[in-house]
N, C-alpha and C positions, 0 to 999 in steps of 0.2 A: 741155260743162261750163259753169255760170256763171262769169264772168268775175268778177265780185264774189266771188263765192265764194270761187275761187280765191286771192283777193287779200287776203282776210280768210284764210286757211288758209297763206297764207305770210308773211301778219301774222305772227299766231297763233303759228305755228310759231320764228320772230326771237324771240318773248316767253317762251318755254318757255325756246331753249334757253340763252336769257342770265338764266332764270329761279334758277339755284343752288339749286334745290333738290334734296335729295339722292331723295325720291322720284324724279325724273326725270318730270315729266308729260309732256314731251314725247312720250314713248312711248305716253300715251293720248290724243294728238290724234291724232298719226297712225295710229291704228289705230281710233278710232271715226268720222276722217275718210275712211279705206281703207273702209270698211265701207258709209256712205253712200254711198258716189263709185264703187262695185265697179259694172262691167258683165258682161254672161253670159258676154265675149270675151276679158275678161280672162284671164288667169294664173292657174289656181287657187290658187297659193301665197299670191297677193296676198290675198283674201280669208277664206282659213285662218287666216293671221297675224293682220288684224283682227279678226277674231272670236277666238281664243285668246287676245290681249291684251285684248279686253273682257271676254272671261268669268272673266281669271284676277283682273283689277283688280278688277270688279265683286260677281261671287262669291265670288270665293277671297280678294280683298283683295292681293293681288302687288302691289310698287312697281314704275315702271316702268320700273326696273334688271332686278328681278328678271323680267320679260317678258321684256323685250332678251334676255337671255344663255339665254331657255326659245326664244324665237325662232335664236337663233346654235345652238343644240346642234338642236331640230328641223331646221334648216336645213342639217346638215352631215350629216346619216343619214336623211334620210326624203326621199325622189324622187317619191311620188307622192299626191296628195292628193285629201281627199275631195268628190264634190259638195255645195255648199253650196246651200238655196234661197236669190234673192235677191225680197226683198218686192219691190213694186212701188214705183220710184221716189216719191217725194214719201209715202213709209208707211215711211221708215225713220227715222224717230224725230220726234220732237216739237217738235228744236231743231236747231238748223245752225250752223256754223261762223260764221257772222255773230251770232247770238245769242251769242254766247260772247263774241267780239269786241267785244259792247254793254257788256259786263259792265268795269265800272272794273278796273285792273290790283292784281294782289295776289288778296287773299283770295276778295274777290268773282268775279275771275274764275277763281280756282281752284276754287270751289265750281263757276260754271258751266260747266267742262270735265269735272268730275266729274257733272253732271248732265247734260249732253250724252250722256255715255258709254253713265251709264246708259239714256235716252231709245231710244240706237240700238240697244246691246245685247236691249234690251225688243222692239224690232221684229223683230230676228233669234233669239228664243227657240224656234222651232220648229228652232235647228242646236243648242241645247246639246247634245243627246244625242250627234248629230256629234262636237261638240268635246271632249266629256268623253272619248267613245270613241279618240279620237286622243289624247290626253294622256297615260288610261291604256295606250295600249297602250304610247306610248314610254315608260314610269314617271314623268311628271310628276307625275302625282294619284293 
């Protein structure tokens, strides 16, 4: 992992969560940063979770309250999960957690974490069908 990276994502992450906003963006750093950062060795949950918190922010529009507690309830009745494809490193999105990081605090950088999301989510759009299938099957969607 970049070390910079890292260091801007746990910036980042300080700025969210003393962020008070009731969306909670918090929940879409770390899940379009889980999504970037996913290797093949991982945990499949780990990369489940980013990708359904992109898809539901992105597409469905979900705050990322409303993520969290669709994460807490998947995560208390579902034990196995599905294979995700992961793009090839440096093809998952447009912008990085440093890009975001550039972005002046507030609004600006609220936008840039919203387009971040979007950027990554855009990379892994060959797992929506995945992820819709697993939402509907728990009754999410």
């Amino acid at each position: 992992m970049n070390p910079a990276e890292e260091e801007a994502y746990h910036e980042l992450l300080a700025y969210t969560l003393s962020h008070g906003d009731p969306a909670f963006i918090h929940q879409y750093v770390a899940d379009a940063y889980g999504a970037q950062h996913a290797t093949a060795g991982a945990k499949p949950i780990r990369l489940a979770f980013s990708l359904i918190g992109l898809y539901m922010h992105v597409d469905r529009g979900f705050s990322g309250r409303e993520v969290q507690r669709v994460h807490k309830a998947l995560g208390d009745r579902t034990h196995s999960w599905p294979a995700l494809d992961l793009p090839p490193v440096g093809r998952r999105g447009t912008m990085s957690v440093i890009d975001v990081l550039a972005a002046p605090e507030g609004s600006e950088r609220d936008a840039a974490i919203d387009a971040w999301c979007r950027s990554v989510w855009s990379a892994f759009a060959s797992s929506r069908p995945t992820v819709e299938a697993l939402l509907q099957q728990h009754g999410v969607i």
